[in-house]
PASEBA-1860 file (N, C-alpha, C; in nm, 3 decimals):
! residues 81
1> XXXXXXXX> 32.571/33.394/18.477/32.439/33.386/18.418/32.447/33.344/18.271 ~ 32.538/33.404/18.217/32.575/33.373/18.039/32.599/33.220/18.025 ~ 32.663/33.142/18.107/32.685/33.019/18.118/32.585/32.944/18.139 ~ 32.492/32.991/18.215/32.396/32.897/18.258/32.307/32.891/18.111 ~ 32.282/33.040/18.068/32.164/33.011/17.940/32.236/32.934/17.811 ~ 32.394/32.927/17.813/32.475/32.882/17.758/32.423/32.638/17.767 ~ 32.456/32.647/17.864/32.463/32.489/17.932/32.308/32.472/17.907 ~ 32.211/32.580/17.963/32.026/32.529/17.873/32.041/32.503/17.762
9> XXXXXXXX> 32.106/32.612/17.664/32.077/32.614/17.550/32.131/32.496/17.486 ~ 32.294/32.444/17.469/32.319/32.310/17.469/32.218/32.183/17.480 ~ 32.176/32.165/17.649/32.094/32.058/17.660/31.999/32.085/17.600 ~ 31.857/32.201/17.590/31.751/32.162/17.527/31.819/32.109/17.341 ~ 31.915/32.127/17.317/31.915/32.118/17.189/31.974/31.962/17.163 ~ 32.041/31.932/17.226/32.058/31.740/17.255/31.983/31.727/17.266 ~ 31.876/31.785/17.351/31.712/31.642/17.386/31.639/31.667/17.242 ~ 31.641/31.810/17.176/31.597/31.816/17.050/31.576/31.691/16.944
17> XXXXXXXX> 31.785/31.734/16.921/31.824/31.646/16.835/31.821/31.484/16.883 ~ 31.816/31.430/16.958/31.755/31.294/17.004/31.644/31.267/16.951 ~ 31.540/31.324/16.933/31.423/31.271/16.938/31.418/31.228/16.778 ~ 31.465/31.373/16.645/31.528/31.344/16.529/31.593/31.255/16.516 ~ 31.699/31.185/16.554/31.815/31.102/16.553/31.726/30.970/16.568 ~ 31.665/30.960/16.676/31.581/30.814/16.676/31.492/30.796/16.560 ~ 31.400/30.926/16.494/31.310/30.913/16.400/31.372/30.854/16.270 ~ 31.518/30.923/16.242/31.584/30.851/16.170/31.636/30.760/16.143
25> XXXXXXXX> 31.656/30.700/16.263/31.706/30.568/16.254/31.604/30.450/16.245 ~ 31.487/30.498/16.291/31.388/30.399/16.238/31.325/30.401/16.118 ~ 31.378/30.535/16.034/31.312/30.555/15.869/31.413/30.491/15.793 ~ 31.559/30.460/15.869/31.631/30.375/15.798/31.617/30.254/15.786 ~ 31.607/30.184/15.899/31.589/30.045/15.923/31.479/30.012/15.834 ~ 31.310/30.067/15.812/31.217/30.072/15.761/31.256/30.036/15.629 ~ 31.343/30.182/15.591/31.358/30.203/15.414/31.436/30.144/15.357 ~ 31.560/30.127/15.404/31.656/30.064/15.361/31.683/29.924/15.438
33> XXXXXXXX> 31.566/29.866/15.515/31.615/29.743/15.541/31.770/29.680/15.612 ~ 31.787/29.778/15.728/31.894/29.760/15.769/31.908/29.729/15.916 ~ 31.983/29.640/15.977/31.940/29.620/16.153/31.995/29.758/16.236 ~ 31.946/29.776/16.384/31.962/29.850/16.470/32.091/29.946/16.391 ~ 32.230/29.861/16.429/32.372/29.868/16.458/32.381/29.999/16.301 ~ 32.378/29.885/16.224/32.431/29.998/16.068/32.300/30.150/16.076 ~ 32.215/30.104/16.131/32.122/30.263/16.071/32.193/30.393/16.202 ~ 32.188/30.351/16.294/32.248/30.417/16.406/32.424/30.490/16.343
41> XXXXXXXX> 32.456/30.382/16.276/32.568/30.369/16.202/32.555/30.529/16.142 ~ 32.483/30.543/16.058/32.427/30.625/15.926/32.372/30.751/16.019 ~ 32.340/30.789/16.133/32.283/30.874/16.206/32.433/30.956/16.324 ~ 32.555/30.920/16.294/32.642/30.961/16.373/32.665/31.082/16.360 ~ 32.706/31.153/16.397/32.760/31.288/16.444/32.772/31.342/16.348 ~ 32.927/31.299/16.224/32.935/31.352/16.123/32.848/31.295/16.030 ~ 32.757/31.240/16.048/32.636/31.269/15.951/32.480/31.308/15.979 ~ 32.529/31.424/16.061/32.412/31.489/16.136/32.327/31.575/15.990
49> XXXXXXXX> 32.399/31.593/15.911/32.334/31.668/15.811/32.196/31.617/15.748 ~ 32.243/31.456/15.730/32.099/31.362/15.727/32.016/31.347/15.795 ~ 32.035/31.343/15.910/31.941/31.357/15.962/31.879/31.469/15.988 ~ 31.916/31.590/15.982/31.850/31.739/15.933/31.758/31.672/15.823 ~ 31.878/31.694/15.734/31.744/31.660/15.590/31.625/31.611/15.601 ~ 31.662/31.491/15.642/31.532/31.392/15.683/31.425/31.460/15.811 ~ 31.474/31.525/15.906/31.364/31.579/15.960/31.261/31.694/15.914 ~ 31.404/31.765/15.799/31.295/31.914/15.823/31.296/31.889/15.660
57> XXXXXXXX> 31.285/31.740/15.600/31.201/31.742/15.470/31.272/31.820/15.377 ~ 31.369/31.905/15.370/31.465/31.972/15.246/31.518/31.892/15.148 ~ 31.522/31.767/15.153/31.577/31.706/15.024/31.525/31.550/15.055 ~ 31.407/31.557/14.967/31.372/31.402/14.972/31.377/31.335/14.856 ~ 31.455/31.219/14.807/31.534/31.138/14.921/31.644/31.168/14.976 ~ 31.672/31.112/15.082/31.801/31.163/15.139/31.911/31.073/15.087 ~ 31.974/31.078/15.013/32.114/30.979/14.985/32.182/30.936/15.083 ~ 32.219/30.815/15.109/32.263/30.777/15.255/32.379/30.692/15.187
65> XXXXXXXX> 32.403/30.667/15.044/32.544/30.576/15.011/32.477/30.415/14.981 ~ 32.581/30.357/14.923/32.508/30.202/14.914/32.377/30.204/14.871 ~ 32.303/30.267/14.804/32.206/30.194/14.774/32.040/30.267/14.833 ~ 32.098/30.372/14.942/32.033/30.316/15.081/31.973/30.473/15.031 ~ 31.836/30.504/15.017/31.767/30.629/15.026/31.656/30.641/15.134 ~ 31.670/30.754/15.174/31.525/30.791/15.310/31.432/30.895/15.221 ~ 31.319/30.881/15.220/31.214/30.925/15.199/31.150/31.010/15.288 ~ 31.142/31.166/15.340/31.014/31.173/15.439/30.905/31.203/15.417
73> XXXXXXXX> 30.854/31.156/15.532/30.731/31.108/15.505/30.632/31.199/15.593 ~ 30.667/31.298/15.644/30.581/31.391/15.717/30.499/31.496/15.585 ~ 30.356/31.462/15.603/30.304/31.550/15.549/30.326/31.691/15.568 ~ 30.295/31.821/15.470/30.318/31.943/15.490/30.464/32.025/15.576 ~ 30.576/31.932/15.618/30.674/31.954/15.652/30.799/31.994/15.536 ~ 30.738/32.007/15.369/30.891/32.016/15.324/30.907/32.179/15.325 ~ 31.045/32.185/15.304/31.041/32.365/15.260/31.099/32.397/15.127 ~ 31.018/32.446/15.102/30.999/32.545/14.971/30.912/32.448/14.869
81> X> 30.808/32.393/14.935/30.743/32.311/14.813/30.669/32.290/14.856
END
C-alpha cells in the first residue's frame, strides 16, 4: 500500500511539474527571444530551481545566464510581497 501512495505521489507530481516546465519554456522563448531547443535547454532537470522561481513568483527576474532574464508575470502570485 506504501508503494502505491508512493508511485501516486511521484506521478501526480511529474504531471504537476510539466505543466510549469512548459509555462517556462514559453516565458523564455517570449523574453529572451530564444527558439524551442535552447529554452527547453534552460528548463532541464538541474535547473529545475528556475523554473520554481518562475512559477511560484519568488524572485523576479529570474537570472537564466547570458543575458537572458524571466519576468513573472502572474498577477497576485509572488510571495512575500
Amino acid at each position: 500500500m506504501v508503494r502505491l501512495l508512493v508511485l501516486a505521489t511521484i506521478l501526480f507530481s511529474s504531471v504537476a511539474h510539466a505543466g510549469m516546465k512548459e509555462d517556462f519554456v514559453e516565458a523564455v522563448k517570449k523574453q529572451c527571444s530564444v527558439d524551442q531547443a535552447k529554452a527547453e535547454e534552460l528548463a532541464t532537470p538541474g535547473r529545475t530551481g528556475n523554473v520554481i522561481k518562475y512559477s511560484v513568483c519568488a524572485e523576479t527576474p529570474v537570472d537564466l545566464g547570458n543575458g537572458c532574464k524571466v519576468s513573472c508575470t502572474k498577477s497576485g502570485s509572488t510571495i512575500g510581497g
